[in-house]
C-alpha positions as CSV (number, residue, x, y, z in Angstrom):
1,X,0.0,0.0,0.0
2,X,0.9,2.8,-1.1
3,X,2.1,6.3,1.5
4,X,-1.2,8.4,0.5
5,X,-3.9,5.1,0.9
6,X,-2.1,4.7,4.5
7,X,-2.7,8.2,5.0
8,X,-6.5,7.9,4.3
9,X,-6.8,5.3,6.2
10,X,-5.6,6.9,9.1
11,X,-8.0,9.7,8.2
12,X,-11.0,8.4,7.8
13,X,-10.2,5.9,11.1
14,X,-10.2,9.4,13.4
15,X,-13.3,11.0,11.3
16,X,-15.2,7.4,12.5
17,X,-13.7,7.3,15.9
18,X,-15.1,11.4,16.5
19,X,-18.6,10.9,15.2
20,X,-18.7,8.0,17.5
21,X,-17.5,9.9,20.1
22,X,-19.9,12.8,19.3
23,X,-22.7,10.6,19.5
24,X,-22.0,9.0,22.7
25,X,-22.0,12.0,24.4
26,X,-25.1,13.0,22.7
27,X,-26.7,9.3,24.7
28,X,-28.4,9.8,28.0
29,X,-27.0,8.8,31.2
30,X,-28.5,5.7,31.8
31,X,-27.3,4.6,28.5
32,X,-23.8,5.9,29.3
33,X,-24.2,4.0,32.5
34,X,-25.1,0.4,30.9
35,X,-22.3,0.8,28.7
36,X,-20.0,1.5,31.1
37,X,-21.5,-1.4,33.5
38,X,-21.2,-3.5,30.0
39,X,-17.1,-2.5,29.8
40,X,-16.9,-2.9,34.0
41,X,-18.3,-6.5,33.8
42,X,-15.5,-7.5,31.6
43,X,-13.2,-6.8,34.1
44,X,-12.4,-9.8,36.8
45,X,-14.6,-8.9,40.3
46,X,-12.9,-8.9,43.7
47,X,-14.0,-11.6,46.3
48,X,-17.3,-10.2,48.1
49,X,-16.2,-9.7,52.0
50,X,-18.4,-12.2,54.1
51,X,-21.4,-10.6,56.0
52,X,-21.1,-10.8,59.6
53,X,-25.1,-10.6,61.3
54,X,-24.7,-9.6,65.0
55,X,-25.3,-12.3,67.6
56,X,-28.3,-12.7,69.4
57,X,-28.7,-11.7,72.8
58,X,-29.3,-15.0,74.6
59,X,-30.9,-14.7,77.9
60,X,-30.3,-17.5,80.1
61,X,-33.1,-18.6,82.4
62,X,-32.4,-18.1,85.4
63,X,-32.5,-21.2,87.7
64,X,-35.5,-21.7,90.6
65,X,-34.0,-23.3,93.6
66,X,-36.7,-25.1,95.6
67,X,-36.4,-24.0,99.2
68,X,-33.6,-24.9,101.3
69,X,-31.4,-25.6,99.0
70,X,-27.9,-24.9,97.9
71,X,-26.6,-25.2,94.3
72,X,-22.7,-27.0,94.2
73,X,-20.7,-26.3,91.2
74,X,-18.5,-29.9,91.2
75,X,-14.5,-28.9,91.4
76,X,-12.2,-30.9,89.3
77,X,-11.0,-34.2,91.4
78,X,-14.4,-33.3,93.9
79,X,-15.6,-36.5,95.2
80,X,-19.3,-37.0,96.9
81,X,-17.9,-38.0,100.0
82,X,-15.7,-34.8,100.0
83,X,-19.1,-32.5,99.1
84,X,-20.6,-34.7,102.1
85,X,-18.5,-33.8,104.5
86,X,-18.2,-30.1,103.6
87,X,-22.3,-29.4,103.7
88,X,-22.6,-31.6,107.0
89,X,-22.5,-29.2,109.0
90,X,-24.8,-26.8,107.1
91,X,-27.6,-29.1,106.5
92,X,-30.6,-30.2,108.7
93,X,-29.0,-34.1,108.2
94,X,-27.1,-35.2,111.5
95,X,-24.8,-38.0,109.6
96,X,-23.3,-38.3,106.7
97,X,-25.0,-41.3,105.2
98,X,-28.5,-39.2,105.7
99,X,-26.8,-36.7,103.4
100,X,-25.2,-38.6,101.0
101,X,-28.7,-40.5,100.3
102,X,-30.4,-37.2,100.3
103,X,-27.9,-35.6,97.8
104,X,-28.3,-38.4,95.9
105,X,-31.9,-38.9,95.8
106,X,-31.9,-35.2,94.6
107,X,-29.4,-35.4,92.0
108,X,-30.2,-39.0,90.4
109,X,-27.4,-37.9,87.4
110,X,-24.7,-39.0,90.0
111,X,-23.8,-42.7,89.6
112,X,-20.4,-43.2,91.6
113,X,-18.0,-41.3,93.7
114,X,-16.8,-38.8,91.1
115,X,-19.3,-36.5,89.9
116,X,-18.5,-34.7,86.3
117,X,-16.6,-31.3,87.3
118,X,-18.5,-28.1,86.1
119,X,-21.7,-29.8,86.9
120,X,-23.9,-28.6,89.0
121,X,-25.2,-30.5,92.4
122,X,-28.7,-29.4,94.5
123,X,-27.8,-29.5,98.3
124,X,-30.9,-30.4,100.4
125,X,-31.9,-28.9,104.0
126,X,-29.0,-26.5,103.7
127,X,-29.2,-24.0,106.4
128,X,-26.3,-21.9,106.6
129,X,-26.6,-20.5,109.6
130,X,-28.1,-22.1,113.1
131,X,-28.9,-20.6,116.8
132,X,-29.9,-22.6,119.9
133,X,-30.4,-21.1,123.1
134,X,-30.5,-22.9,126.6
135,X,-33.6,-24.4,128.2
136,X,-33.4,-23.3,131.4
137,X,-34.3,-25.3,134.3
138,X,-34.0,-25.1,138.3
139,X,-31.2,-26.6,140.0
140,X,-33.7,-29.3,141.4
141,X,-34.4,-30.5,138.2
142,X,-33.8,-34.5,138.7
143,X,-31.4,-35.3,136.1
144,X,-30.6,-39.0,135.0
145,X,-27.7,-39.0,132.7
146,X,-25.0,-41.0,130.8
147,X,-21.6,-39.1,129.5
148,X,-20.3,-39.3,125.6
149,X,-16.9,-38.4,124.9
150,X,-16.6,-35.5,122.5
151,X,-16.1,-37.9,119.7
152,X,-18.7,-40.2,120.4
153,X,-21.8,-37.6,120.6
154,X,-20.4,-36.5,116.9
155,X,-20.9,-39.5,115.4
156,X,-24.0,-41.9,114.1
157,X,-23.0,-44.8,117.0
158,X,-23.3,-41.8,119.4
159,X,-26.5,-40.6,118.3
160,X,-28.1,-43.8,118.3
161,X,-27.0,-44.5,122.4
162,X,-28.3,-40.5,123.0
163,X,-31.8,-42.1,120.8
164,X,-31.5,-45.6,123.0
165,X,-31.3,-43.6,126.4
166,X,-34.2,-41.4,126.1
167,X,-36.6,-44.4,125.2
168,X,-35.3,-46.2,128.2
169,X,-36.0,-43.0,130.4
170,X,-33.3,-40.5,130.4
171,X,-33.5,-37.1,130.4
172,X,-30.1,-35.5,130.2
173,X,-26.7,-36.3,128.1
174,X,-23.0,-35.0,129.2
175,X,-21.2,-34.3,126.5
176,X,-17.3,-33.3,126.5
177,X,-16.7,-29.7,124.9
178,X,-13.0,-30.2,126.7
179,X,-11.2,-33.1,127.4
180,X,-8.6,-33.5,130.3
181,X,-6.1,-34.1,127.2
182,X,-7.4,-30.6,125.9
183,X,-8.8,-31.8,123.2
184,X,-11.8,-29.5,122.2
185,X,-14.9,-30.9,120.4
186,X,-16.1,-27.8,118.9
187,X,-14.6,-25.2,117.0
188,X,-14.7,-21.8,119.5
189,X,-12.2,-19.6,117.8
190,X,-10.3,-19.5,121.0
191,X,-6.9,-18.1,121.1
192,X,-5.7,-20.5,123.5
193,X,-7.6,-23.8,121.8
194,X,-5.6,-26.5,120.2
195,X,-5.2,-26.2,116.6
196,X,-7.0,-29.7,115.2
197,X,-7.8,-30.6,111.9
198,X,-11.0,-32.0,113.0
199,X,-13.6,-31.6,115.2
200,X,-16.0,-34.1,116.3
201,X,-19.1,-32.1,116.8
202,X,-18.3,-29.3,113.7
203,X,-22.0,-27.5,114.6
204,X,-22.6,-27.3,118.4
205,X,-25.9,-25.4,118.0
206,X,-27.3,-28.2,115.6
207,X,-26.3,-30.4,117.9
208,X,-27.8,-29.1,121.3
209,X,-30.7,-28.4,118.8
210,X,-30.5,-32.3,118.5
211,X,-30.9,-32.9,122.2
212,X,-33.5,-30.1,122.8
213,X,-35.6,-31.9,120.3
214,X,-35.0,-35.3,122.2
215,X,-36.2,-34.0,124.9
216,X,-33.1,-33.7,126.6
217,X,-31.3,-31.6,129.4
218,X,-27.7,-30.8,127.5
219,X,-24.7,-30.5,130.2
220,X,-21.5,-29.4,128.6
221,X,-18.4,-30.7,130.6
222,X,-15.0,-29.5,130.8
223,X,-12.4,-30.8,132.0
224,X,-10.9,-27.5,133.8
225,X,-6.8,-27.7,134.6
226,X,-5.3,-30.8,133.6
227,X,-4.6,-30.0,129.9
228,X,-2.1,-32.0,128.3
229,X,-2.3,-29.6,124.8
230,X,-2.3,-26.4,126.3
231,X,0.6,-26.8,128.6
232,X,2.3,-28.9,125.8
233,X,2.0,-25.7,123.5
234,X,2.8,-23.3,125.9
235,X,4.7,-24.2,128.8
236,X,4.8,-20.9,131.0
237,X,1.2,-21.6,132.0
238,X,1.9,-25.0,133.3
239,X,2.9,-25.9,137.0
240,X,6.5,-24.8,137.1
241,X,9.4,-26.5,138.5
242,X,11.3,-25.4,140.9
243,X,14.7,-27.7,140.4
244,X,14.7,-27.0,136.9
245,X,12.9,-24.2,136.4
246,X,10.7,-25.4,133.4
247,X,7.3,-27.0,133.0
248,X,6.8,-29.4,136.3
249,X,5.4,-32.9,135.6
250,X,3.7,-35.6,137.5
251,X,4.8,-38.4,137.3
252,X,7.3,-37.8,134.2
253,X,3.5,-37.0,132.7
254,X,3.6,-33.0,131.5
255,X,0.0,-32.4,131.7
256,X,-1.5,-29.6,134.5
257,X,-1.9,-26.2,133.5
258,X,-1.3,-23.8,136.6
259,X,-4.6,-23.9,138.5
260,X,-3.9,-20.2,139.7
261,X,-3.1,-18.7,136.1
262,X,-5.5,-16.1,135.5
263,X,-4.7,-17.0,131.8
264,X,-6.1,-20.4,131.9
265,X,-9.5,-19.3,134.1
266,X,-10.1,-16.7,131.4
267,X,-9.4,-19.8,128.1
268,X,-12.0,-22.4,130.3
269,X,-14.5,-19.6,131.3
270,X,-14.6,-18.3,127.4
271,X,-15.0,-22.0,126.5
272,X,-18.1,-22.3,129.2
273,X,-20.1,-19.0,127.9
274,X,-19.0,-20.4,124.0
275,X,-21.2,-23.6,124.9
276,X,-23.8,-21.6,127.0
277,X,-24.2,-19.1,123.6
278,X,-25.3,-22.2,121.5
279,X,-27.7,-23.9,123.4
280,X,-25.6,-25.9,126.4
281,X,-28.0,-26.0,129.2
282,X,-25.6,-26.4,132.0
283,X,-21.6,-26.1,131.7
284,X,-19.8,-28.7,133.8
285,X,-16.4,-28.0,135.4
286,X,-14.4,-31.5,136.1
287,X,-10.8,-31.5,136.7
288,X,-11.3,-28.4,138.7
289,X,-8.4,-29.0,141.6
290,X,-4.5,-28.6,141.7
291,X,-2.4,-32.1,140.6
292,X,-2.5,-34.8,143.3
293,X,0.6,-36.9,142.5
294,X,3.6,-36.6,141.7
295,X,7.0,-34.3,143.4
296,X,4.3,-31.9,145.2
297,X,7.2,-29.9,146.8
298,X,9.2,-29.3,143.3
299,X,5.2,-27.6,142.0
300,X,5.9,-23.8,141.7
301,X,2.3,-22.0,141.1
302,X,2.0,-18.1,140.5
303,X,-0.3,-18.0,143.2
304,X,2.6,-18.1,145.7
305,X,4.3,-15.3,144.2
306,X,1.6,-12.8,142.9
307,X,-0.9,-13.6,146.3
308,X,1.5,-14.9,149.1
309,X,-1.3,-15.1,152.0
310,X,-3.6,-18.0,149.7
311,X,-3.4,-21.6,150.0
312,X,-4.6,-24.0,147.0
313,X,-7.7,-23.9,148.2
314,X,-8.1,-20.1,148.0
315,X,-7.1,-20.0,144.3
316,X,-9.8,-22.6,143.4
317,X,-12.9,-21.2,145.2
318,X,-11.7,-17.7,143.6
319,X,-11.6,-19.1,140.3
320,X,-15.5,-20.6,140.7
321,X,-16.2,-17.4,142.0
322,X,-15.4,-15.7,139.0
323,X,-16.7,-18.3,136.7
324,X,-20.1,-18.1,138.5
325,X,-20.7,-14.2,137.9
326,X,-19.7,-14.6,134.4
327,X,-21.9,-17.7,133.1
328,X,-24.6,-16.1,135.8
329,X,-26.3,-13.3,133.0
330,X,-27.0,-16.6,130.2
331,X,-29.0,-18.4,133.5
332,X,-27.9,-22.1,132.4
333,X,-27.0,-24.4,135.1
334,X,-23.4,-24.3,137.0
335,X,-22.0,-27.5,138.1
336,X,-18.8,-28.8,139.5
337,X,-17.4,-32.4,139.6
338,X,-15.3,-33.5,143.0
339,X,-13.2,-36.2,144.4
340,X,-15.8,-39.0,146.1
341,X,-12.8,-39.2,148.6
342,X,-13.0,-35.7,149.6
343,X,-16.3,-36.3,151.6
344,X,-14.1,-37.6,154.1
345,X,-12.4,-34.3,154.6
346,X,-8.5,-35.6,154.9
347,X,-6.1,-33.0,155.1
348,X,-3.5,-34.3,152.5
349,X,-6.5,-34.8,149.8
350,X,-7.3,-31.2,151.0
351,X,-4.0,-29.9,150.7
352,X,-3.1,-31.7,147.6
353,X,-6.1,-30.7,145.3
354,X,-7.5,-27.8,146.8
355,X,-10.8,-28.7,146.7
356,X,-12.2,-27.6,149.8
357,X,-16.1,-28.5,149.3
358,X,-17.9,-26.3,151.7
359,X,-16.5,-23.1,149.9
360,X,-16.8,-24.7,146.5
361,X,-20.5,-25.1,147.3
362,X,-21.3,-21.8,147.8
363,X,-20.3,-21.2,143.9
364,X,-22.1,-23.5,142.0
365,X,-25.8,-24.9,141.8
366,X,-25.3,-28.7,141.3
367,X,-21.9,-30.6,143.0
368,X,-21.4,-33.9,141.4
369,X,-19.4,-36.2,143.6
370,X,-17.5,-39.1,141.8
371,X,-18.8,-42.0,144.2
372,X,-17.7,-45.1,141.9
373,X,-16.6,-47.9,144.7
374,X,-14.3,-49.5,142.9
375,X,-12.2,-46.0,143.2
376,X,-12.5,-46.5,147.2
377,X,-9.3,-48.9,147.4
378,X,-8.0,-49.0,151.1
379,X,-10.6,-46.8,152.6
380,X,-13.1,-48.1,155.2
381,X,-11.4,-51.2,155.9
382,X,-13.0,-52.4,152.8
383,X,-10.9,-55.6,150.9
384,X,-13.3,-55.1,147.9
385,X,-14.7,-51.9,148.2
386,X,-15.9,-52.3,143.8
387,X,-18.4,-55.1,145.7
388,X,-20.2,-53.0,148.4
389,X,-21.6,-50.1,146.3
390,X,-24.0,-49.9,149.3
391,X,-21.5,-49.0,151.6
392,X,-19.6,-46.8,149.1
393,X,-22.7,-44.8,148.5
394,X,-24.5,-44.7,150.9
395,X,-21.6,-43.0,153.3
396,X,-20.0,-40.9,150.4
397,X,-23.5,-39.6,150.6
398,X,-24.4,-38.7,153.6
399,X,-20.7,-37.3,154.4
400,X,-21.5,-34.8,151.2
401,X,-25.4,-34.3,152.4
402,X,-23.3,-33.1,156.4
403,X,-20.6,-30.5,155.0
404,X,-22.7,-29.1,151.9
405,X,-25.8,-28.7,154.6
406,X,-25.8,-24.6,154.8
407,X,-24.8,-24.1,151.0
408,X,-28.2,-24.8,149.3
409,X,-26.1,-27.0,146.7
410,X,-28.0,-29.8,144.7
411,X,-26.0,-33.0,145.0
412,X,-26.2,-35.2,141.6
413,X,-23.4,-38.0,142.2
414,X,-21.2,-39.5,139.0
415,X,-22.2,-43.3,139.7
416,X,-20.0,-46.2,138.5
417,X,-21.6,-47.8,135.1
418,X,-18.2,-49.5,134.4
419,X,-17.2,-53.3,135.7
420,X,-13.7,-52.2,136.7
421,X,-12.0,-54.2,140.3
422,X,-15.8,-55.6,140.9
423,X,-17.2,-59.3,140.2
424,X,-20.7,-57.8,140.7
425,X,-21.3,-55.1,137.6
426,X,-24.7,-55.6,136.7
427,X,-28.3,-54.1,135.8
428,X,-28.8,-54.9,139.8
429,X,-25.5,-53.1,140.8
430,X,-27.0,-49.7,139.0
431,X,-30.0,-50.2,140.7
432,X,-28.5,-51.1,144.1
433,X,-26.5,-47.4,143.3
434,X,-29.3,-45.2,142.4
435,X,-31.9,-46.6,145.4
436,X,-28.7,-46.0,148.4
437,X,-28.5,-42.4,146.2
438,X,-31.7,-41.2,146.4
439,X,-32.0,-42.5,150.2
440,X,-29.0,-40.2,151.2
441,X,-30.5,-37.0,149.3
442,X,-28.9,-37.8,145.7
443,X,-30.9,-35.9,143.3
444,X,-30.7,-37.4,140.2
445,X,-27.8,-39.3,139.0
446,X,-25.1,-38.8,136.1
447,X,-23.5,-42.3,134.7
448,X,-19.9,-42.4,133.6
449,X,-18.0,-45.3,131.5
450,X,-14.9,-44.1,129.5
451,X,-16.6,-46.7,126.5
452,X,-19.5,-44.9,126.3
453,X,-20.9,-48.8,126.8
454,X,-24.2,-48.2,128.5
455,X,-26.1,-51.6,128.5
456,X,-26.1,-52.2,131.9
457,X,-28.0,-48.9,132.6
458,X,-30.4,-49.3,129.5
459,X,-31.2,-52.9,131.5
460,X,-31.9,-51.3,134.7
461,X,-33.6,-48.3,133.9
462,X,-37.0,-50.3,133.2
463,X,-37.5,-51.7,136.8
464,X,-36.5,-48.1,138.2
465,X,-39.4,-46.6,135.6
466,X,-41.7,-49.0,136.9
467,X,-41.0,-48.5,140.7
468,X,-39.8,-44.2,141.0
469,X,-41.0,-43.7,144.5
470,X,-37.8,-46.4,145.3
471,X,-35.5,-44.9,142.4
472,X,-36.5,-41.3,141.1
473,X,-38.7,-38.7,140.5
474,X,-39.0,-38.9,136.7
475,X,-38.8,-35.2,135.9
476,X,-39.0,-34.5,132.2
477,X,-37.4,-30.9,130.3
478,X,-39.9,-28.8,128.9
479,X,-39.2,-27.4,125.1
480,X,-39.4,-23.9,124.5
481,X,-42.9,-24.3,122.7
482,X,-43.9,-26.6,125.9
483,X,-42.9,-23.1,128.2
484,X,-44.4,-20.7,126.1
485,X,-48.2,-22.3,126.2
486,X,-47.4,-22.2,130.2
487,X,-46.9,-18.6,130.2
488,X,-43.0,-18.9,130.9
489,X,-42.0,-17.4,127.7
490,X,-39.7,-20.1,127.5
491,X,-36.8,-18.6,129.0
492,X,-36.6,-18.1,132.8
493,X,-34.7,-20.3,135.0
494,X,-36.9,-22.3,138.0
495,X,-39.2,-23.5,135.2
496,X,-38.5,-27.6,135.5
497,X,-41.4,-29.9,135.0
498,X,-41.5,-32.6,137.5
């Protein structure tokens, strides 16, 4: 081709491309627009961004709780057993097998001993927190007893004797919030208590709750200055001796706190209102002398030093006194246990233990002497003096009714429910004890075995039920609901029902 045809070419190709031009400008816009969207769509498109729709806001419902009841969230490694034991104390349930069977009867999704964690477990009866008050009574009140060792009245075997001695006719249970080891069965809080992983009664109120609803008169003993813990912890409050100038012990044994310390009356007083606050009808002081054995000349006691003029005997009726005015405003009973010997007024016992029982009378409401025979050995002339509980008795008795004559004490003896150094233990030997008792001006009796093995008593108490002019009374507490439909208002001492 030839320079000029190229040339027209060229020519007439811009003459085209301008009237096209001119008329697509001459189009309207929405023709414009489809022929641009034509030209666009040849073009590749970009991935569309994915369309987020907000969540939903979930309300979740909000779980009813049928009355008295506790929801558990399960802990990783949390057993049943280990939930038991935690929501004992809280609950209405008074064992542990009542509250595992409860838990699961409520929560039929648990099949063994390890619950799924994060799951969620309904606690029935829970009652977080619990109050008992005392119901008070006069000191005439006839109480007939038996005494459970702090471990025992925690646990199901000791619930069922406390259940087998009020069908056979008891009214009243002694139960140990101190032991003469100074073991405690109750948390108190107390500076001075023994630390202890466990405590055998964990919920004192539920428990003198328990009793009240027995029908039972609850006596909370304490076994005052023989404390193997407390002296073992902190030696400057026990006796102190004087050749080596450290703790004193008797018999190689280190286990008497310093009977004049005002230290250790404040600890046993603050444990007496502690039981008194949650529902202990009468505190019980044992153990409340100076040591009897051992070196007594090497026993240094701050008494000597800080109040040169006392004797033994002063420091203990002082520290009744002051236990008296303080447990005095809560109106439960005061009571005091004593040597059976000391009826007999020796001077060594007097001197030794410092229990001089005219003065101690004047401080308490009920004395309980510990008149067991078999304790008697070499008094009276006596070979066997576990095999005359008549004579043992019956003059213990009347030596106590003579010096405690002006004091207007009651006198409720310990009686010997154990066969120890006697051929003769037997249903007839407790009844042979009460009968002499009550004769001599025994109100009321409290039985004592270290066992907590009462079957002896449960065999005799029948024949005394059926035959009380001879044995007792037969007194019965009245419950706070009992009081109130009297007119009592349920909470005045001298209110006994006989």
């Amino acid at each position: 081709m030839s320079r000029k045809s190229v040339s027209l070419s060229l020519v007439t190709t811009a003459v085209v491309l301008v009237a096209v031009f001119a008329v697509f400008e001459k189009l309207p816009l929405r023709a414009r627009a489809v022929s641009r969207a034509a030209e666009t769509a040849a073009q590749p498109m970009p991935e569309p961004a994915p369309i987020v729709k907000p969540a939903p806001n979930v309300v979740q419902p909000v779980r009813t709780l049928p009355p008295d009841t506790k929801l558990h969230t399960v802990a990783k490694g949390e057993s049943v057993p280990g939930i038991v034991h935690h929501y004992l104390p809280l609950t209405t349930f008074l064992t542990g097998s009542e509250l595992e069977r409860a838990i699961r009867g409520a929560n039929p999704e648990i099949k063994g001993l390890w619950p799924k964690p994060g799951s969620e477990i309904l606690i029935p009866s829970y009652k977080e927190s619990w109050t008992e008050k005392p119901v008070l009574i006069s000191k005439n009140f006839e109480v007939r007893a038996v005494y459970l060792t702090g471990t025992m009245a925690g646990s199901a075997k000791g619930l069922d004797i406390i259940r087998k001695w009020r069908e056979a006719g008891g009214n009243s249970v002694v139960f140990d919030i101190k032991d003469s080891d100074g073991s405690v069965s109750v948390p108190t809080g107390l500076a001075l208590a023994p630390e202890q992983k466990s405590y055998p009664i964990r919920n004192l109120p539920k428990f003198t709750a328990f009793l009240h609803g027995q029908g039972l008169h609850a006596i909370a003993r304490i076994a005052i200055f023989r404390d193997d813990a407390l002296v073992t912890k902190h030696q400057e409050l026990a006796v102190q001796s004087r050749s080596s100038g450290g703790a004193w012990r008797e018999n190689g044994k280190l286990v008497w706190t310093d009977s004049s310390n005002p230290k250790i009356w404040d600890y046993n007083i603050a444990l007496a209102k502690f039981a008194a606050e949650n529902g202990a009808d009468e505190i019980q002081f044992d153990y409340v002398r100076f040591p009897a054995e051992g070196d007594q000349k090497d026993a240094k006691f701050l008494f000597e030093s800080q109040h040169p003029d006392w004797k033994r005997t002063d420091a203990i009726t002082h520290f009744l006194q002051k236990a008296q005015a303080e447990l005095k405003p809560s109106g439960v009973l005061f009571s005091l246990d004593v040597f059976g010997v000391m009826a007999w007024q020796r001077q060594i016992d007097l001197s030794h233990t410092g229990q001089d029982i005219p003065e101690m009378a004047k401080y308490c409401d009920v004395m309980s002497p510990m008149i067991y025979p078999s304790h008697f050995y070499g008094m009276d002339g006596i070979k066997d003096p576990g095999d005359a509980p008549e004579h043992f008795i019956g003059e213990s008795m009347a030596r106590f009714e003579k010096v405690t004559a002006t004091s207007g004490v009651v006198l409720r003896p310990w009686l010997q429910a154990f066969g120890w150094r006697t051929k003769t233990y037997s249903p007839e030997y407790i009844r042979v004890q009460v009968a002499v008792s009550k004769s001599k001006g025994g109100n009321g009796f409290l039985f004592w075995n270290a066992n907590n093995d009462y079957s002896k008593p449960y065999a005799a108490m029948p024949e005394m039920q059926a035959d009380k002019a001879k044995y007792f009374r037969g007194d019965e507490v009245k419950s706070f609901a009992e009081k109130a439909a009297a007119g009592s208002g349920g909470a005045s001492k001298g209110t006994a029902a006989n």
